[in-house]
C-alpha positions as CSV (number, residue, x, y, z in Angstrom):
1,X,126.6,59.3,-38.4
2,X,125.7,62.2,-36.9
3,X,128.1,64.5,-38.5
4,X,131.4,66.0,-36.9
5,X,129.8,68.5,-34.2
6,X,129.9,68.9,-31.0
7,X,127.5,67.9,-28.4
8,X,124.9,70.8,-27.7
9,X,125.8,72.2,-24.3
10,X,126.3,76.0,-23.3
11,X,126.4,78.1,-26.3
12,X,124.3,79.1,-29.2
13,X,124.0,76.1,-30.5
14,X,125.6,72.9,-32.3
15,X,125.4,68.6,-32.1
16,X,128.1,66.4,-32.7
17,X,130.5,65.2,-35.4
18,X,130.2,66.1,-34.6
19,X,128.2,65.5,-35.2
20,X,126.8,65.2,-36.0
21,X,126.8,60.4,-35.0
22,X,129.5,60.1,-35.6
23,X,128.6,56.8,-34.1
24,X,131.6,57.7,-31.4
25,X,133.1,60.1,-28.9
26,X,132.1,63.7,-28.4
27,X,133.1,67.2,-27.6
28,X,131.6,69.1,-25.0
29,X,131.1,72.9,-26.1
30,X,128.6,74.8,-28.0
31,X,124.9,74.1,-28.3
32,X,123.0,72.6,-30.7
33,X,122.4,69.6,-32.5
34,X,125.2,69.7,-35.0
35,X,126.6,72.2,-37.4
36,X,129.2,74.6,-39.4
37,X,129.6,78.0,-40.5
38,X,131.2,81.1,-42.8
39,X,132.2,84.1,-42.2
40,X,134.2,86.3,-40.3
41,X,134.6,89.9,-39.2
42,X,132.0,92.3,-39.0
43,X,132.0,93.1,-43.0
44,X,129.0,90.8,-44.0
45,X,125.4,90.6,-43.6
46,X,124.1,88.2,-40.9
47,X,122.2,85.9,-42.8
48,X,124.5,86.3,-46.2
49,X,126.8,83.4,-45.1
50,X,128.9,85.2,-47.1
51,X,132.6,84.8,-46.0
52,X,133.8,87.8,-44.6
53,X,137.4,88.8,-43.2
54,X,139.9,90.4,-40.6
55,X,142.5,91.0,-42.4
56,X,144.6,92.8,-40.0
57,X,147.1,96.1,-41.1
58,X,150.6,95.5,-42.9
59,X,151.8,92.3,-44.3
60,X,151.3,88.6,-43.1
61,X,153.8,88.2,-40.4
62,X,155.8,85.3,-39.5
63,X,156.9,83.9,-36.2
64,X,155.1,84.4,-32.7
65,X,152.8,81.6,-30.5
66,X,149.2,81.3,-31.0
67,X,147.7,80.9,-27.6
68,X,143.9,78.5,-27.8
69,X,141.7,78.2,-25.2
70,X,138.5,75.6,-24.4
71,X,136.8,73.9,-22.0
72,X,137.1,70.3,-23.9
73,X,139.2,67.7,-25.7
74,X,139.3,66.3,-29.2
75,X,137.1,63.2,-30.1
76,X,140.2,61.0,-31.0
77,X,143.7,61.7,-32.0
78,X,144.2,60.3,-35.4
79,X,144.2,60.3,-39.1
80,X,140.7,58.8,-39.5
81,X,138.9,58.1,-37.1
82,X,137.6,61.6,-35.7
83,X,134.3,62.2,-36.9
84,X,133.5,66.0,-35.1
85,X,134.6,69.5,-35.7
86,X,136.8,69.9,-32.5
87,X,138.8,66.6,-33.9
88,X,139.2,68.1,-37.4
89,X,140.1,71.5,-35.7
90,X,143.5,70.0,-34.8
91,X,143.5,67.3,-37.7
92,X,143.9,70.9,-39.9
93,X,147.1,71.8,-38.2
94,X,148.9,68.3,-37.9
95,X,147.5,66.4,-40.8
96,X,146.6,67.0,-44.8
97,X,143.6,65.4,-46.6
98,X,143.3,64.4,-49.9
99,X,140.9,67.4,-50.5
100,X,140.2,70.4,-47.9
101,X,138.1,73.7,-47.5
102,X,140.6,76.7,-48.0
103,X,140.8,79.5,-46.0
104,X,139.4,82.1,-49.0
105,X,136.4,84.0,-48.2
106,X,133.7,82.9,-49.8
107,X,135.5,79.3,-51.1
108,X,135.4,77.6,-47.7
109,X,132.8,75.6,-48.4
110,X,134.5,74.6,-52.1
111,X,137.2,71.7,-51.5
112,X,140.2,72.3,-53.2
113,X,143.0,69.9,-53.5
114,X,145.5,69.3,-50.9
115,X,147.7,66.4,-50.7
116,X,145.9,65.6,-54.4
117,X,147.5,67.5,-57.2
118,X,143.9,68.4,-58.9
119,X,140.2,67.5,-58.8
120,X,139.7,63.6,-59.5
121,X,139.8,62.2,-62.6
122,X,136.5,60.5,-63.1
123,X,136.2,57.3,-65.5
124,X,134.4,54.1,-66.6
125,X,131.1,55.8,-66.8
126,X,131.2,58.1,-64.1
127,X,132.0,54.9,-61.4
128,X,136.0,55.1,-61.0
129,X,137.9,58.0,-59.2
130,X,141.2,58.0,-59.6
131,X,143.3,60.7,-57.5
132,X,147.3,61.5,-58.0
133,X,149.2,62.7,-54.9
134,X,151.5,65.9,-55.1
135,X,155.4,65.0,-54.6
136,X,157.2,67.3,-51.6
137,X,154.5,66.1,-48.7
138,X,156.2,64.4,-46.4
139,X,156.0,62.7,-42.9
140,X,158.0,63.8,-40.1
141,X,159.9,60.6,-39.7
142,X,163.8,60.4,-39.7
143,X,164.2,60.9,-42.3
144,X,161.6,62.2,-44.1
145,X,159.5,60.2,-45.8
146,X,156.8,61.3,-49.1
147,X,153.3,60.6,-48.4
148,X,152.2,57.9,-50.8
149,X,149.2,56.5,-52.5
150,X,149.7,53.6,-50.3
151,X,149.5,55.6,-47.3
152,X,146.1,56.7,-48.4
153,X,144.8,53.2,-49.0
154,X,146.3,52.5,-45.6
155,X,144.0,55.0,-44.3
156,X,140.8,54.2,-45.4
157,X,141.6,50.4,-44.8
158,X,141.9,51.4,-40.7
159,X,139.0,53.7,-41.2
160,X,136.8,50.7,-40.6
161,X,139.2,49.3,-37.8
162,X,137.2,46.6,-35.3
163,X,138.2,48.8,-32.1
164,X,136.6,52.8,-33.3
165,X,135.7,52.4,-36.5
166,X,134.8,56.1,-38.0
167,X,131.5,57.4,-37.5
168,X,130.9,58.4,-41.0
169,X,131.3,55.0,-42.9
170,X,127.6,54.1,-43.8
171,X,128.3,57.4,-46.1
172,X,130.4,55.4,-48.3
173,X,130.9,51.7,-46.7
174,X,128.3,50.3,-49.5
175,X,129.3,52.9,-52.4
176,X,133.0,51.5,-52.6
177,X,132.9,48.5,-54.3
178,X,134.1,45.6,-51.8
179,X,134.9,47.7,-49.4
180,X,131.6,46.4,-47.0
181,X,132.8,43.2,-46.9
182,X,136.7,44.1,-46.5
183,X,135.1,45.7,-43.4
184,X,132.9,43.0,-42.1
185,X,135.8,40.5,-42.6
186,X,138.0,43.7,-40.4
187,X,135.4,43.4,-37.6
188,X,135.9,39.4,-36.9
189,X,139.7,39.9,-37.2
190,X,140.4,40.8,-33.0
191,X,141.5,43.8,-32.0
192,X,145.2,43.6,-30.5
193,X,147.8,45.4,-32.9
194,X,148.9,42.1,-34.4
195,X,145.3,41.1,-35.5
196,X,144.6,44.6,-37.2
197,X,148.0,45.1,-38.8
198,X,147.8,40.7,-40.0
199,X,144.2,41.8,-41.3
200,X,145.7,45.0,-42.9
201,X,148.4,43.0,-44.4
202,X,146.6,40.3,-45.7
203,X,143.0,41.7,-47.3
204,X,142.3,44.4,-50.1
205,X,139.7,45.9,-51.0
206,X,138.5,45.2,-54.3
207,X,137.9,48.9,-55.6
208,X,140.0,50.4,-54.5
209,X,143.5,49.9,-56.5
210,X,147.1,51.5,-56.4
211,X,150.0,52.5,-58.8
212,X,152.8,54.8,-58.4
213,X,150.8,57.4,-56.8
214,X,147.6,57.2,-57.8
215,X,144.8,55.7,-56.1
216,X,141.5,54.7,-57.6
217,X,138.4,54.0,-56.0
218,X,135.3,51.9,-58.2
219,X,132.1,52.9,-57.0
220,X,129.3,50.5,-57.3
221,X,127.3,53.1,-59.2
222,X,128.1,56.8,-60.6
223,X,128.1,59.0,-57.8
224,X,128.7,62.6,-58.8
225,X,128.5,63.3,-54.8
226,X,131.8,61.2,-54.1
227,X,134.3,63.9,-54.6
228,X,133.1,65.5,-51.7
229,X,133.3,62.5,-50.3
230,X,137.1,62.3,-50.6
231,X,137.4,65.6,-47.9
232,X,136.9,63.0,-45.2
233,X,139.0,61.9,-42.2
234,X,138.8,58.1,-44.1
235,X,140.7,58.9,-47.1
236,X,143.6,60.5,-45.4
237,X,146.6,59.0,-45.6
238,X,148.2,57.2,-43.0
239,X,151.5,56.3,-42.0
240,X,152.8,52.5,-42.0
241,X,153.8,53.7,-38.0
242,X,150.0,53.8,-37.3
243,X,149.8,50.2,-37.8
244,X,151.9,49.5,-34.4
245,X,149.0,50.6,-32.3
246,X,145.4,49.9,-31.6
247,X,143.3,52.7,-33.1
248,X,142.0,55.5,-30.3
249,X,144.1,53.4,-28.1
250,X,146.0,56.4,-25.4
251,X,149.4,54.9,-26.9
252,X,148.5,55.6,-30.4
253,X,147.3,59.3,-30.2
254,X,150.8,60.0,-27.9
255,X,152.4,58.5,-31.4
256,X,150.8,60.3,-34.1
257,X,153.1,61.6,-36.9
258,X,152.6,64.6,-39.2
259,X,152.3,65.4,-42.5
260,X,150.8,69.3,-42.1
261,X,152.9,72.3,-40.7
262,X,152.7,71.2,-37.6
263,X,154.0,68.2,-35.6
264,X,152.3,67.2,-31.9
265,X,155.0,68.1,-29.6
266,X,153.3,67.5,-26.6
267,X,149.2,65.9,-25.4
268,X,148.0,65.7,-22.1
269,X,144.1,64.5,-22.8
270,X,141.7,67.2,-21.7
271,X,144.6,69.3,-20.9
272,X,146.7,70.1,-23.4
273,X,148.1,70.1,-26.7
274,X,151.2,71.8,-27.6
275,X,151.9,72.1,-31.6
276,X,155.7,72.5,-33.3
277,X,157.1,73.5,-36.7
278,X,156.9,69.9,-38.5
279,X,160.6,70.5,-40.1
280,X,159.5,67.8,-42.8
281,X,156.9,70.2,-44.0
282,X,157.7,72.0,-47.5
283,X,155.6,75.1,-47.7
284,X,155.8,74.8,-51.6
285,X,153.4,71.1,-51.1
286,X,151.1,72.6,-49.2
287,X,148.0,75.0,-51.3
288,X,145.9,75.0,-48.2
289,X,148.2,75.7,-45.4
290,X,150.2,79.2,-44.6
291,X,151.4,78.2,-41.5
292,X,152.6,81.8,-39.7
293,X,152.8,81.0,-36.4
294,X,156.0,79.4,-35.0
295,X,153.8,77.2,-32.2
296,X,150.5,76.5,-30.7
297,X,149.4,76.0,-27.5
298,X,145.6,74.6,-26.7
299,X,144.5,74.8,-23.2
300,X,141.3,72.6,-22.5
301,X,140.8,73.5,-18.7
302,X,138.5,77.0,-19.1
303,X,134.9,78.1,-19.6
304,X,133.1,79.9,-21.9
305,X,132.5,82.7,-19.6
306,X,136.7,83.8,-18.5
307,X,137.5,82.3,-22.1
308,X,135.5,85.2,-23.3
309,X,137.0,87.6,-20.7
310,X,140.6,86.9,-21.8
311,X,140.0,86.9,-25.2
312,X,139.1,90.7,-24.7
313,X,141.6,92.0,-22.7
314,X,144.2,90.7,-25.5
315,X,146.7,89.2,-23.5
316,X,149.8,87.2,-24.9
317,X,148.2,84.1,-23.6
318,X,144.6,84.5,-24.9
319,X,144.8,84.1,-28.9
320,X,141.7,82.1,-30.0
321,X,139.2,80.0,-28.8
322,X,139.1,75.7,-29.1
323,X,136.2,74.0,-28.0
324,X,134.8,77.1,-26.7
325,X,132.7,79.8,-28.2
326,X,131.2,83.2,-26.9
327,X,128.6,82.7,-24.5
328,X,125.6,82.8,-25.2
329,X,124.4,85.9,-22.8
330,X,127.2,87.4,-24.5
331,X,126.3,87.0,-27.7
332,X,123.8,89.7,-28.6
333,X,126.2,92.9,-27.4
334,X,128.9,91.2,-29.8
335,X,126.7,91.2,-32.8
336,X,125.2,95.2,-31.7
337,X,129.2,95.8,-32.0
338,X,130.1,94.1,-35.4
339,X,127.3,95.7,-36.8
340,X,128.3,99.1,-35.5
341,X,131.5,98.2,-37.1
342,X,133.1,98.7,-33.9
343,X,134.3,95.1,-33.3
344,X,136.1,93.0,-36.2
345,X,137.1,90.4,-33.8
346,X,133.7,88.8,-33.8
347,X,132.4,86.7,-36.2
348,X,129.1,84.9,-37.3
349,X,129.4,82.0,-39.8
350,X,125.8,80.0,-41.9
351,X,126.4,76.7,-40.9
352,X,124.6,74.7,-43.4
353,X,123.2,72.8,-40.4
354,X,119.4,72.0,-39.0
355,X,120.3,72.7,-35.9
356,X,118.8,71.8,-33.2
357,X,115.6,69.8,-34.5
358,X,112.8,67.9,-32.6
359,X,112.5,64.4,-34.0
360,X,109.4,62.6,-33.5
361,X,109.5,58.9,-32.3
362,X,107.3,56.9,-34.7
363,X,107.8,53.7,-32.7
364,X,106.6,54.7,-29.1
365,X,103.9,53.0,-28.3
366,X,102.6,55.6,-25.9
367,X,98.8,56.9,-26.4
368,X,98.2,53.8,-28.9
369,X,101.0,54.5,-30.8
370,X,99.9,58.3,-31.4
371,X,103.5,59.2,-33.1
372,X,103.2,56.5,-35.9
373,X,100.2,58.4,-37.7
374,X,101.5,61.3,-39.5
375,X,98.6,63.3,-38.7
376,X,99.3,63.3,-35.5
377,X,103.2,64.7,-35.9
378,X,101.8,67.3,-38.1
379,X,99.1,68.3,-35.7
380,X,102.3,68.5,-33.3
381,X,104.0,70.8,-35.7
382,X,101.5,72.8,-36.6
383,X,101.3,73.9,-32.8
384,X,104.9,74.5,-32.0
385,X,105.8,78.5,-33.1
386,X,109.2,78.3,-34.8
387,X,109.3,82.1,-34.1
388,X,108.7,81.1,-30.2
389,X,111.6,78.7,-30.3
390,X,114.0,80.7,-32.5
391,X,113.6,83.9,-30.0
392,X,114.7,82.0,-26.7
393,X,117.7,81.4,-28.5
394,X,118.2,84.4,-30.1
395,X,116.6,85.1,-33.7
396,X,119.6,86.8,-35.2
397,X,121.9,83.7,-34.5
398,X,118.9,81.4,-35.1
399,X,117.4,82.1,-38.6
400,X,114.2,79.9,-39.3
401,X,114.5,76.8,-41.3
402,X,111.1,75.3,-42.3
403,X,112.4,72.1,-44.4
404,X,115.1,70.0,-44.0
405,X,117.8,71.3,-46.4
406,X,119.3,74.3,-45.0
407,X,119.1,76.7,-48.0
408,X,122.5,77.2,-50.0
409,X,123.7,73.8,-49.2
410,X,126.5,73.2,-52.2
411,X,125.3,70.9,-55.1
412,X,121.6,70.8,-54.3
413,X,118.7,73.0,-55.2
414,X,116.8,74.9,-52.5
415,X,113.7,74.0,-51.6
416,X,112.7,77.9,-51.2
417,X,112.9,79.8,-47.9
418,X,109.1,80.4,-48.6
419,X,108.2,76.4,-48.3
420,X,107.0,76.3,-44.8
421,X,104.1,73.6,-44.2
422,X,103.6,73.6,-41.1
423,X,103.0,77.8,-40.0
424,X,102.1,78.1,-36.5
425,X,98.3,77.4,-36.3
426,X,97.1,75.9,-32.6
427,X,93.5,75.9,-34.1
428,X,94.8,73.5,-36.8
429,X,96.3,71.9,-35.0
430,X,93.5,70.8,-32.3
431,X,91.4,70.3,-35.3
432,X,94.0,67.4,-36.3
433,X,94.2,65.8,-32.9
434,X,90.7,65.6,-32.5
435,X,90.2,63.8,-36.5
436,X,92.7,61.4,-34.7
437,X,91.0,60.8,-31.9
438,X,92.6,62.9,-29.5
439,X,90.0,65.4,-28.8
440,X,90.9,65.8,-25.4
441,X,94.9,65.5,-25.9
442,X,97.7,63.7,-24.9
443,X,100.4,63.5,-22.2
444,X,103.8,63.4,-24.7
445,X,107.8,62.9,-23.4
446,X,110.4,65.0,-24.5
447,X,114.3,64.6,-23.6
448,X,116.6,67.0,-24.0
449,X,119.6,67.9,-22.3
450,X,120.0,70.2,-19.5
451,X,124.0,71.0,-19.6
452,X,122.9,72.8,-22.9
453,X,121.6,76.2,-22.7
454,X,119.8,75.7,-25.8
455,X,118.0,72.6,-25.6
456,X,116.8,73.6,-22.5
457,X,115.6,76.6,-23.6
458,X,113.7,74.8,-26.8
459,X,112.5,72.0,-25.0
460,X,110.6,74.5,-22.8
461,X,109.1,76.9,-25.1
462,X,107.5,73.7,-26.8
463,X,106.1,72.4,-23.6
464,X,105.0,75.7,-23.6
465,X,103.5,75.8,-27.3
466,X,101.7,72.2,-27.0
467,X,99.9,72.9,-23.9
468,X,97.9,75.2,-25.9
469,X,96.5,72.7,-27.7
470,X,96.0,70.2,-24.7
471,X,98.8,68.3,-25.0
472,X,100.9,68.1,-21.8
473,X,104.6,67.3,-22.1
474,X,106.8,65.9,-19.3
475,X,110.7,66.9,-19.8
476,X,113.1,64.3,-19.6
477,X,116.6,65.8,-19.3
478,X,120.0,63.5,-20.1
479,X,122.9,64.8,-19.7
480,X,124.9,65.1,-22.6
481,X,127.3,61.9,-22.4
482,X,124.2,60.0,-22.1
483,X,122.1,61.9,-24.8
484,X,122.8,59.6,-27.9
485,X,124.9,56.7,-26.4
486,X,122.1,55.4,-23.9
487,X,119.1,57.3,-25.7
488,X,118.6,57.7,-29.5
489,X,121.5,55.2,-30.2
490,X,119.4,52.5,-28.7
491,X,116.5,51.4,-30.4
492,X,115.1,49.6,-27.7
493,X,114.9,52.7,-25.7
494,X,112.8,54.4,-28.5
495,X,110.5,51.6,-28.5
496,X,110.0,51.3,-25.3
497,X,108.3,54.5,-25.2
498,X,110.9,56.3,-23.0
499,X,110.9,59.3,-25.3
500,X,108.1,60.7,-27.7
501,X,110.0,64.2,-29.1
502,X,114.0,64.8,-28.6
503,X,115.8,67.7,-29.5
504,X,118.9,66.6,-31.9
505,X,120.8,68.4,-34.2
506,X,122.4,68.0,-37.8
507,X,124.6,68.9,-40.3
508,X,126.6,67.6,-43.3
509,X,129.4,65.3,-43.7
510,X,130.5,67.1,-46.7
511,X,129.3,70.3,-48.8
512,X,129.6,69.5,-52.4
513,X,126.1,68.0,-53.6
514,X,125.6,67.0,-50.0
515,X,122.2,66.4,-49.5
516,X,122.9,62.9,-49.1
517,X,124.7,63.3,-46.3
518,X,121.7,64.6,-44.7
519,X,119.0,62.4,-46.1
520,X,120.6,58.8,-46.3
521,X,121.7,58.8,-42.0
522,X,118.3,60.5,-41.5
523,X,115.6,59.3,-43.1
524,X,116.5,56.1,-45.6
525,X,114.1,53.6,-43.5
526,X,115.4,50.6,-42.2
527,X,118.8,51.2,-43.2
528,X,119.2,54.1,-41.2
529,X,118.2,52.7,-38.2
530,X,120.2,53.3,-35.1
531,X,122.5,52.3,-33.7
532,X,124.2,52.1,-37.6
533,X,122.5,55.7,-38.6
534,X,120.6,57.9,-37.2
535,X,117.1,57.7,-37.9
536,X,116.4,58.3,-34.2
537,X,112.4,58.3,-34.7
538,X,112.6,55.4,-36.5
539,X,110.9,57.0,-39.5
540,X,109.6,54.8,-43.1
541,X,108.7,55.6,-46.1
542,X,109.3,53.5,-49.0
543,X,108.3,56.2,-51.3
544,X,111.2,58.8,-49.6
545,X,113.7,55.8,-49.5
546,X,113.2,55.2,-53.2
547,X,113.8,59.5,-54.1
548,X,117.0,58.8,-51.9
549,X,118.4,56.0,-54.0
550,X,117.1,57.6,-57.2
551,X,119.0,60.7,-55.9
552,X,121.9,58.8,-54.8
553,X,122.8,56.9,-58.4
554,X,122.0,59.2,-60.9
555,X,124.9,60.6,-62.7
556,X,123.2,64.5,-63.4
557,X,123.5,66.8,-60.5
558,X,120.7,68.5,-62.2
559,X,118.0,65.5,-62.0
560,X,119.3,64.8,-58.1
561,X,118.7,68.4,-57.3
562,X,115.2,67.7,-58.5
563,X,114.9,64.3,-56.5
564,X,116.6,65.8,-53.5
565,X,113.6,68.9,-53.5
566,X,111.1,66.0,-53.8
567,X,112.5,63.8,-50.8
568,X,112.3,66.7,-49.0
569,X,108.6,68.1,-49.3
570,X,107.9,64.5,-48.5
571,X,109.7,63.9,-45.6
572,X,108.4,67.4,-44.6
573,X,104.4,66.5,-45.7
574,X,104.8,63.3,-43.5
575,X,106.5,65.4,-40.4
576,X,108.9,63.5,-39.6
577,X,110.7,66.0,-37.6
578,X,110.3,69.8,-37.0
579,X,112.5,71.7,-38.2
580,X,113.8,74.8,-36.2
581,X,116.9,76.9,-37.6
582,X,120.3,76.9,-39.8
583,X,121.9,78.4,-36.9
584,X,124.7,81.0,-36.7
585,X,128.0,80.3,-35.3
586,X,129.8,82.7,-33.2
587,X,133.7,83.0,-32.8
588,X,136.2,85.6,-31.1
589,X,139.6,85.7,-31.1
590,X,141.9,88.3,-29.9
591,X,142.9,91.9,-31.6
592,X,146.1,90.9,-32.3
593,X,145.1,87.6,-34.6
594,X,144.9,88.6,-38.4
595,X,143.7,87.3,-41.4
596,X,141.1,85.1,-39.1
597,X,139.5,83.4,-41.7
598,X,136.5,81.1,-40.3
599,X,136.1,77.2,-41.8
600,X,132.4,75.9,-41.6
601,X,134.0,72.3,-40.6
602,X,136.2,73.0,-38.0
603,X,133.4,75.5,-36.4
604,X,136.4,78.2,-36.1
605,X,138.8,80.6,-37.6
606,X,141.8,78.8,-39.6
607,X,145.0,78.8,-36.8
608,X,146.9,77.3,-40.0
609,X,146.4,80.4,-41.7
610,X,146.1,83.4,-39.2
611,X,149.1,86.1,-38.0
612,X,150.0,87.6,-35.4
613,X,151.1,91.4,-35.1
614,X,152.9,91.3,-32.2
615,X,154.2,87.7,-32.3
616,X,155.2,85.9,-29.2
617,X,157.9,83.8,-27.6
């Protein structure tokens, strides 16, 4: 699962939904390894990740066509199955979740309810949530119909589907109880419509129960986490329509029905998307959703570079940005301007990401297995300069991050911005090379990808950094498509010694207490092996994977916040990977676009919620 991000390519930096594995499809923009972010205008301290605003003059306006531009597609069209930010970017204009972020500043990291009419009500000893869905949300079918209870069991039951499952189930797969083997029984069932719709029709899933409209999930154990939990693409509702098509099939996503303020009128993949008033939609049902703008039009065909231009010159046609953000050479002048207070249409947003990271490949059995002694990953860490790396990617969008927890993560105590084991020291580091028995070095691999401004940029100020203590790296680029899909996704690749070091990226799959979400696909051991997690380096420790499952089933947030600072000074003290930065997001949009409030999980200002004051056809 590598949470819902996009795949690091041109900007400033960002993985994939998406990323961050989201074990499926990708988006093409950014750069990165995987992350989020909050804040908007030019009203805030950089590195607050305090939400800040652009409110616009005058009164909210209604009516008027939001123009978005990008240079790439959603992962999936679909209630549940899109697992990066790009895919939940649209998901927020066309569909409602159970729970979302709303567009408050300072709150968008705090799930309130949405289709849910409060926070779940949590029984039998902290292992049963049980969730009531508002009346007034409807579908846009003829005629309208309420979203149900049923409709959200319908949804998690195809989130597991046997044709594109979605990338974040080992979050949860094992939590629910019977829900793994509902879903290994779903995976031997075929996968034409009639064998998932029979399969649908004919299985349950033991805990997870419905009456009226309420739904109840059973955990296996208390997990004070699992509210969070409930913000994801798997426990949306879906429609009893969806159950014509195969999932991710082209004919599904050209048959989507909504339940959010706007219906899909129109999708040409990697083209366009054209969004219209959902008439079934009752403003009244909806707490998270303003819904100003009359229409929205996506264009997928640009660049970061003439996205950027237009954006500027504040033509009718140039709104907002989609899978695009400012590039990167652009960057720094924008951030001198917002500073200055001279430009309130840029905005930089924490992203509660780590972001991009080098992970270390435990199982390569290059120079005698080198990368399986610990001492040998911390000699490595000790000479790379985190202040080298951070500067050829600019400093003020790339703030350091020493541990893996990016501080301010919701629900979990910070390890402290002043933990930082591994300070650049080169003479420490040959001193630990040579106690291993590399006195004289070692010749190392590192892949990263090329299409990405960023990785490229990191994977050559290390090379640079580790040949200063005699160890000579050869880069091996991939392009992006490739990166995790015929690289850290397949574990014979890693243990055939193709790659010692890869730049990846990270960030979480929800923000309430979710440090899980960042140690479980990470670092768990076996069970986060690729291709099911993403463990790329293969890393093992029985004592870490024990302060995860401690963490993971105790029912005080207080006594996991304590686990989860353990887990991490141990996964850090065994260097596992090298932590780089809790990057900065960037995002533009056009003068005339007010109250451009930006969501850390769609990577970009709400379009459900912003105005326009000088509105359109």
């Amino acid at each position: 699962m590598r949470k819902r991000f996009k795949a690091l390519t041109s900007g400033v930096g960002v993985v994939a939904l998406a990323a961050v594995v989201a074990a499926c499809g990708g988006s093409s923009s950014s750069g990165g390894g995987g992350g989020t972010g909050t804040k908007t205008g030019g009203s805030t301290s950089l590195s607050s990740g305090v939400q800040g605003i652009n409110p616009g003059s005058g009164s909210p306006q209604k009516g008027g066509t939001l123009y978005m531009l990008g240079q790439g597609d959603v992962d999936y069209m679909d209630y549940n199955i899109s697992y990066y930010s790009i895919g939940q970017l649209a998901q927020r204009l066309y569909q409602r979740y159970l729970y979302d972020y709303p567009a408050t500043p300072g709150k968008t990291t705090a799930a309130d309810p949405d289709l849910a009419t409060g926070a779940p009500v949590v029984s039998n000893g902290g292992k049963t949530y049980t969730v009531t869905i508002r009346t007034g949300a409807k579908w846009d079918t003829t005629p309208a119909r309420q979203v149900t209870a049923a409709d959200a069991l319908r949804g998690i039951e195809r989130s597991c589907n046997p044709v594109q499952p979605f990338g974040g189930l080992p979050d949860f797969e094992s939590l629910i109880q019977g829900y793994a083997t509902f879903c290994q029984g779903f995976a031997k069932a075929g996968q034409t419509t009639a064998a998932i719709k029979s399969y649908i029709n004919s299985h349950s899933i033991s805990g997870i129960k419905v009456n009226g409209q309420q739904i109840s999930y059973t955990l296996v154990h208390p997990a004070t986490y699992f509210s969070g939990m409930l913000t994801m693409d798997a426990f949306a509702p879906a429609p009893v329509e969806s159950l014509n098509y195969v999932p991710a099939s082209a004919q599904a996503q050209q048959h989507v029905i909504a339940d959010g303020p706007y219906a899909i009128a129109s999708y040409t993949p990697a083209r366009q998307i054209t969004f219209t008033r959902n008439p079934a939609w009752v403003a009244s049902s909806d707490p998270i959703r303003k819904a100003y703008v009359n229409k929205i039009v996506v264009s997928e065909t640009g660049n970061e570079a003439s996205i950027q231009q237009q954006l500027q010159t504040n033509t009718a046609n140039a709104s907002m940005e989609f899978d695009a953000f400012p590039p990167q050479q652009s960057v720094a002048g924008l951030v001198k301007q917002m500073q200055s207070g001279l430009n309130h249409n840029f905005n930089l947003g924490t992203t509660l990401s780590s972001n991009p990271y080098i992970v270390f490949n435990t199982v390569s059995p290059n120079n005698n297995k080198a990368l399986a002694s610990a001492k040998v990953r911390q000699a490595l860490s000790y000479g790379i300069s985190r202040a080298h790396l951070t500067q050829v990617i600019n400093p003020v969008v790339n703030p350091p991050l020493t541990h893996i927890l990016p501080d301010g993560l919701a629900g979990t105590a910070s390890v402290g911005k002043s933990y930082n084991p591994y300070p650049y020291n080169p003479t420490k580091a040959k001193q630990l090379l040579a106690a291993a028995g590399f006195k004289n070095g070692m010749s190392i691999t590192m892949l990263y990808r090329p299409d990405s401004t960023v990785s490229t940029s990191v994977a050559q100020a290390a090379q640079s950094d580790l040949q200063k203590i005699g160890v000579k790296v050869k880069l091996l680029s991939s392009p992006s498509a490739d990166f995790y899909t015929k690289y850290l996704e397949v574990p014979s690749v890693a243990k055939r010694g193709v790659w010692d070091l890869a730049i990846a990226g990270w960030a979480p799959d929800w923000y309430n207490q979710g440090a899980l979400s960042f140690f479980s696909p990470l670092f768990s051991g076996a069970a986060s092996y690729p291709p099911v997690g993403s463990n790329f380096g293969f890393y093992s420790n029985p004592t870490v994977t024990s302060l995860i499952n401690k963490a993971a089933t105790t029912n005080s947030t207080s006594s996991a916040d304590a686990l989860w600072v353990q887990a991490d000074q141990a996964v850090m003290k065994d260097a596992a990977i090298y932590p780089i930065t809790d990057e900065l997001q960037p995002n533009y949009h056009a003068s005339y676009v007010h109250n451009a409030v930006y969501i850390p999980a769609i990577q970009q200002f709400d379009p459900a919620n912003v105005w326009l004051s000088s509105p359109g056809s």
